[in-house]
C-alpha positions in Angstrom: 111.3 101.9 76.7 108.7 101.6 79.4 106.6 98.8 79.4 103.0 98.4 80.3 101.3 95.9 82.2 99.0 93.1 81.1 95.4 95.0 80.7 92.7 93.0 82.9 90.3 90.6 82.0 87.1 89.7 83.7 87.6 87.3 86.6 91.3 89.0 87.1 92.0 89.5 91.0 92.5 92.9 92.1 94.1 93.3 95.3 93.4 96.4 97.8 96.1 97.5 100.4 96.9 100.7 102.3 100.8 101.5 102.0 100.1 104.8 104.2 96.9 106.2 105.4 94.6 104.2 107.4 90.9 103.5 106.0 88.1 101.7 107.3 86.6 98.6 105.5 83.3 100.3 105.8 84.6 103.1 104.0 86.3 101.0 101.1 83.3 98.5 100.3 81.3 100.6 97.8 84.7 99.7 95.8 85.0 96.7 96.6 81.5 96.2 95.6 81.8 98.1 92.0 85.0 96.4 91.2 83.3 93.2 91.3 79.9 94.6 89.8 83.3 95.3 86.8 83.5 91.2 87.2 87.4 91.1 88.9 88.0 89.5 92.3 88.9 91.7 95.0 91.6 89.8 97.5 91.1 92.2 100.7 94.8 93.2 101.9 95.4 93.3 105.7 95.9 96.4 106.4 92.6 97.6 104.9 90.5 98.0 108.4 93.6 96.7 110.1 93.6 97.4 114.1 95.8 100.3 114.0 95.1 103.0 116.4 97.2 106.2 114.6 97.1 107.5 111.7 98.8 104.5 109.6 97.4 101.6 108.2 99.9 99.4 110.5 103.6 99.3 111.2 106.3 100.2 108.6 106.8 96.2 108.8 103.4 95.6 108.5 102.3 98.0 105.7 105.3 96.8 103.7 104.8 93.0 104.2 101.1 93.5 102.8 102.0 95.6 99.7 105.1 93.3 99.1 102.5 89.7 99.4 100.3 91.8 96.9 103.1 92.5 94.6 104.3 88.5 94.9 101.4 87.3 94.4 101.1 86.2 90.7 97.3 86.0 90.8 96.8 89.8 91.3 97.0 91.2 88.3 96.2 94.8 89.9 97.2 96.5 93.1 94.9 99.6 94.1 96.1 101.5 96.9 92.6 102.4 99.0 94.0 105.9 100.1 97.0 108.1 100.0 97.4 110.4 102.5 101.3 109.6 104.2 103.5 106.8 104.7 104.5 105.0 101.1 108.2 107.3 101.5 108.5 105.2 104.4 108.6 101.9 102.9 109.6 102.4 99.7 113.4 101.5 99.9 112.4 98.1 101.4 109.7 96.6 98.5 111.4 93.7 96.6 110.6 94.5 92.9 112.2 91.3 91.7 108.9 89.4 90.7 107.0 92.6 90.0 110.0 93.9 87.1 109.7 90.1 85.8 106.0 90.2 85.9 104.5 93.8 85.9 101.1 94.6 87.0 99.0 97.5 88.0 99.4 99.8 90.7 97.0 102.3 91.2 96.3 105.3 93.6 97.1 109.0 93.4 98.2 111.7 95.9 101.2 109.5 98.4 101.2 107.3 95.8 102.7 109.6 93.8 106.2 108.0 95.5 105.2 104.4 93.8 104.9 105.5 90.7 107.8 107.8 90.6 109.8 105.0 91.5 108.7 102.7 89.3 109.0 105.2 86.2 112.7 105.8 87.5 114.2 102.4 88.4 112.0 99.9 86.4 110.4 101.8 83.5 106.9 100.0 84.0 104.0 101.6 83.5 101.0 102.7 86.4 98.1 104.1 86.7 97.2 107.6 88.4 94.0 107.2 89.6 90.9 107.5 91.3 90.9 105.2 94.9 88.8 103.5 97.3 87.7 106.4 98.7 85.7 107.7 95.1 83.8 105.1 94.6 81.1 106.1 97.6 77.9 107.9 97.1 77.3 107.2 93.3 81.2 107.8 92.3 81.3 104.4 90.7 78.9 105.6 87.9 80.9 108.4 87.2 83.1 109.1 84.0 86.3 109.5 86.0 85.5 105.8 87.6 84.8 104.8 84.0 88.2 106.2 82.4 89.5 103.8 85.4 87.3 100.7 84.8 88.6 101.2 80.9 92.0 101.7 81.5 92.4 99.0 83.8 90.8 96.9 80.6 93.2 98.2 77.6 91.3 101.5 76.7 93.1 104.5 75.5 92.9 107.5 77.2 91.3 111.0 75.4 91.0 113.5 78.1 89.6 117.2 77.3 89.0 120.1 79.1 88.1 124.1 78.3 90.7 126.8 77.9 92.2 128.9 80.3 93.1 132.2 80.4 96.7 130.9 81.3 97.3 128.5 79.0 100.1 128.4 77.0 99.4 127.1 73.4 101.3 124.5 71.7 101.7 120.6 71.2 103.8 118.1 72.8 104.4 114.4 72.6 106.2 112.2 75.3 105.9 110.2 77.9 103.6 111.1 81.0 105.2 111.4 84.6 104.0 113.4 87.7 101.4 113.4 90.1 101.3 115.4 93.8 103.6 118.4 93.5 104.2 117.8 97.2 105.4 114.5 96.8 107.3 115.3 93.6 109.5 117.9 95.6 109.9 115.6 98.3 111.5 112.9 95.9 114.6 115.5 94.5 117.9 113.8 95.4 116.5 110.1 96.2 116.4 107.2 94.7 112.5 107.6 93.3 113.7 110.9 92.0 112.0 111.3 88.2 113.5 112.2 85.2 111.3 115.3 83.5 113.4 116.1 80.4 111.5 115.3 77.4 108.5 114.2 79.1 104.8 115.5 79.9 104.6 116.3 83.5 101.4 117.1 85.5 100.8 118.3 89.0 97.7 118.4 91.0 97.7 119.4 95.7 95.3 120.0 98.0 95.9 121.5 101.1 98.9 123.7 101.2 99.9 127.5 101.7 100.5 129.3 98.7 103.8 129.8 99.7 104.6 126.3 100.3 103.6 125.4 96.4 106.2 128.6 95.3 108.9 127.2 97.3 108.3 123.1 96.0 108.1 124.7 92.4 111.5 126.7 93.4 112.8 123.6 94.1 111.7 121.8 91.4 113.3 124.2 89.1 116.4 124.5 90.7 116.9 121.2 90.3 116.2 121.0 86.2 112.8 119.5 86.7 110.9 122.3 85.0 113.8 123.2 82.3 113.4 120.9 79.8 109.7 119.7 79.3 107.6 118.5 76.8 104.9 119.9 77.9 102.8 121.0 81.2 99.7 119.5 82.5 98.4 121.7 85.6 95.7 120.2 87.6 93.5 120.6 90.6 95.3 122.7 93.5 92.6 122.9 96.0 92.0 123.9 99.8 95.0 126.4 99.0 95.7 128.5 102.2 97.4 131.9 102.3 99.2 133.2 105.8 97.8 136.8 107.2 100.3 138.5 104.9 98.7 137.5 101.4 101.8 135.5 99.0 99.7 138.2 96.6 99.2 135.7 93.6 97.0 132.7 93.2 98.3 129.1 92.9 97.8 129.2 89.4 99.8 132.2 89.0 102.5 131.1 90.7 102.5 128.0 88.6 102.4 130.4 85.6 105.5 132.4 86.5 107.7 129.3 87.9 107.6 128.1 83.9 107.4 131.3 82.8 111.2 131.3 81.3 110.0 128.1 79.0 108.4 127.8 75.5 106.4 124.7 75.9 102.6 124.0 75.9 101.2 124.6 79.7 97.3 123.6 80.3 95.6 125.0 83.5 92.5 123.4 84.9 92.7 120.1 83.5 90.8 117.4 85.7 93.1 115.4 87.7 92.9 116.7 91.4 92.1 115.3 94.7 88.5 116.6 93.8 85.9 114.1 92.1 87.5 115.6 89.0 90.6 112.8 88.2 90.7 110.9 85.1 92.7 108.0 85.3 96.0 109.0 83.5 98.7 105.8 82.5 102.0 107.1 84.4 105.1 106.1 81.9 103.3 105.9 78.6 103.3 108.2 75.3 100.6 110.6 75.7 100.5 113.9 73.0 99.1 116.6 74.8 97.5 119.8 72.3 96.7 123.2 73.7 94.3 124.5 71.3 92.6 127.9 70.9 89.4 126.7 72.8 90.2 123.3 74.3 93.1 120.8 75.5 93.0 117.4 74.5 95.4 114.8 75.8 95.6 111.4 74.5 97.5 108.7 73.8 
């Protein structure tokens, strides 16, 4: 049974760290702003704008010593992660979920954080959020509905999620719980210890950036490994930048997508919003969800 965090409440402390990527403070206070525009405290993590000169937030050491205060810290009642990019896989064997499995809070982020929330789901069966970061909320992103479905989750709404058909869509229903995230990351995970368990659940998969034939080989691997056997149902997002070698793979992403599952009978949706695009509702990682492909829509909620 997974559990789910205390919702916020206004005056709650939200605190904002960078397990991977570096990002500037300037480029995380339109967040910071809207977040206490929402009426929560922001407690400012050090590796946000930290004096790092490569492509990490900090050292392994020091990335993992400001997640892990953030995570101890019993007067954050939400963590969100101020960009993805690379580096949580590095840490994540050394956080200390004692205090966070006896008193479970939020974490939040998408894309490389698709290794915290994997983990958690596995090991601790504690609910997160998949979700829009620090990065979304500049030039007007804070008024905009997929910054609202986080502002409501965060505060104990339930999720309703809809989007048009697709040609590929396979029709159906499904209930169960919702797991997933960056197809990249998801393959990376096989075989460790933040490895997710797919049978029975809803899984959903979103990337940006990668060569066709990089996303047939992490779905080849995903199947190989009874990831794709046994679903409830399948939730395909936003795959965008996609980049094909000088040869053409000769099928787009969607239709390699289409054929991995192709052997299965559940419910598939294409196109549904949750990408690295502005397009990413914020979707509770862990908890029930029923998913219907209809004739002219999908709806997912919970």
């Amino acid at each position: 049974m997974v559990r789910t965090p205390p919702y916020l409440e206004p005056g709650d402390s939200i605190g904002i760290t960078c397990p991977g990527g570096y990002m500037s403070r300037e480029k995380a206070q339109a967040c910071i702003d809207a977040l206490q525009d929402w009426g929560f405290h922001v407690r400012i993590g050090a590796t946000l704008g930290s004096n790092s000169d490569n492509y990490f937030s900090g050292t392994d050491e020091e990335r993992l010593s400001d997640f892990q205060k953030m995570l101890d810290d019993d007067d954050v009642k939400a963590i969100l992660c101020a960009r993805g990019g690379y580096g949580t896989g590095r840490i994540i064997d050394r956080i200390d979920f004692t205090r966070f499995v006896k008193a479970p809070k939020w974490i939040v982020g998408y894309s490389d954080i698709t290794v915290l929330h994997a983990h958690i789901h596995r090991n601790y069966k504690v609910a997160s959020l998949h979700a829009p970061m620090a990065g979304a909320f500049q030039d007007g992103g804070a008024d905009s509905e997929y910054l609202g479905s986080l502002r409501e989750a965060l505060q104990g709404g339930k999720g309703r999620f809809q989007c048009p058909w697709h040609d590929l869509n396979r029709r159906g229903q499904a209930i169960g719980e919702l797991v997933g995230g960056n197809l990249s990351l998801l393959a990376h995970l096989v075989g460790s210890e933040s490895d997710i368990r797919t049978k029975g659940k809803i899984l959903f998969l979103e990337d940006i950036g990668e060569y066709l034939y990089h996303i047939d080989r992490m779905l080849t691997q995903l199947r190989r490994s009874g990831k794709l056997g046994k679903l409830a149902g399948l939730i395909v997002g936003g795959f965008t930048d996609m980049k094909d070698t000088e040869r053409p793979f000769g099928k787009s992403v969607y239709e390699i997508i289409r054929d991995a599952v192709s052997d299965y009978d559940y419910p598939v949706c294409f196109g549904f919003p949750v990408s690295h695009g502005k397009e990413n509702y914020a979707l509770k990682s862990g908890v029930g969800y029923k998913l219907k492909v209809g004739k002219n829509k999908t709806v997912l909620e919970e």
